[in-house]
C-alpha positions in Angstrom: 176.4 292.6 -79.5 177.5 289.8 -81.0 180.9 287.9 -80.6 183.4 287.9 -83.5 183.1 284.6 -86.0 185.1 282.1 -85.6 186.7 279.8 -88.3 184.7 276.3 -88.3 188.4 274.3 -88.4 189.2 276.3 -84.8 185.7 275.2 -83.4 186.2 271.7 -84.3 189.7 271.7 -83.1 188.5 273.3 -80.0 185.7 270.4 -79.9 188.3 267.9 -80.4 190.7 269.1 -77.4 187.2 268.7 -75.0 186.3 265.3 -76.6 190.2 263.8 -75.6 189.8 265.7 -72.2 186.8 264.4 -71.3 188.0 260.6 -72.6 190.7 260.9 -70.4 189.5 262.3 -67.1 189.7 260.7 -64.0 187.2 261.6 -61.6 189.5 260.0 -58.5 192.2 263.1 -59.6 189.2 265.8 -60.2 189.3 268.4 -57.1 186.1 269.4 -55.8 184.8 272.7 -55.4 181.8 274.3 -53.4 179.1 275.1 -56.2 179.2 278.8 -55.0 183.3 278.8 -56.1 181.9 276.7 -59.5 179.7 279.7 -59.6 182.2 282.4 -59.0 184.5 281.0 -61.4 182.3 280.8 -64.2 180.8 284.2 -63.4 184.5 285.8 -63.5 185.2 284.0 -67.1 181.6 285.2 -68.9 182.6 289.0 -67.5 186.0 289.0 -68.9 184.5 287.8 -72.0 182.0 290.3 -71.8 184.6 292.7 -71.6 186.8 291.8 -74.8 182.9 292.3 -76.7 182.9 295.5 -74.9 186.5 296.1 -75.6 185.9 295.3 -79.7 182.9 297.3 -79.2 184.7 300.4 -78.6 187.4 299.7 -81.4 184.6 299.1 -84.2 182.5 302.3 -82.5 185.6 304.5 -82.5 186.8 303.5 -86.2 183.1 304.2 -87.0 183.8 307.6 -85.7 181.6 307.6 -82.3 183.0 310.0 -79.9 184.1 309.2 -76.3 181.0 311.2 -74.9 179.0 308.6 -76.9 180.2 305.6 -76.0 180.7 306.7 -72.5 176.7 307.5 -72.7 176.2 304.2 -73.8 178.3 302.2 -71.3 177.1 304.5 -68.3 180.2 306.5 -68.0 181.3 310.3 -68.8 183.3 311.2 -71.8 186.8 310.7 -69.1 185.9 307.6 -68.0 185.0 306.1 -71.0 188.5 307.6 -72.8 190.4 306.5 -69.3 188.7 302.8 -69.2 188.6 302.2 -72.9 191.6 304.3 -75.1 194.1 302.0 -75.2 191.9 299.2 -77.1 191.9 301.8 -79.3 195.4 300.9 -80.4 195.4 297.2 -80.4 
């Protein structure tokens, strides 16, 4: 699955935002945090981003015409669960 494209200008502007953070950090204000919080927090951000690929997944799958009992067999849930978990991205 891959993620949507993104413009090159958002990318750059995104790059740009880092760049001026990073010049202007200051490691005496910079909190510290046990590596397994680090860890935790980066796990939490790559799952919910996982979950809006999912989410367009579903969207593009349903507009495509797969059924609910076919996507649920592909995410490892019934027909219910996937219509329960999933329906309402079908509107956004």
């Amino acid at each position: 699955m891959s993620a949507a494209r993104r413009p090159v200008a958002e990318i750059l502007a995104e790059a740009d935002e880092i760049a001026a953070w990073f010049e202007n950090l200051d490691p005496s204000q910079m909190q510290q945090v046990p590596v397994s919080e680090y860890l935790l927090r980066r796990a939490a951000r790559a799952r919910a981003q996982c979950e809006r690929e999912v989410e367009s997944a579903v969207r593009k799958a349903r507009a495509d015409g797969a059924t609910w009992c076919r996507i649920g067999g592909i995410l490892g849930l019934n027909e219910q669960e996937a219509r329960e978990t999933y329906g309402l991205v079908e509107a956004r």
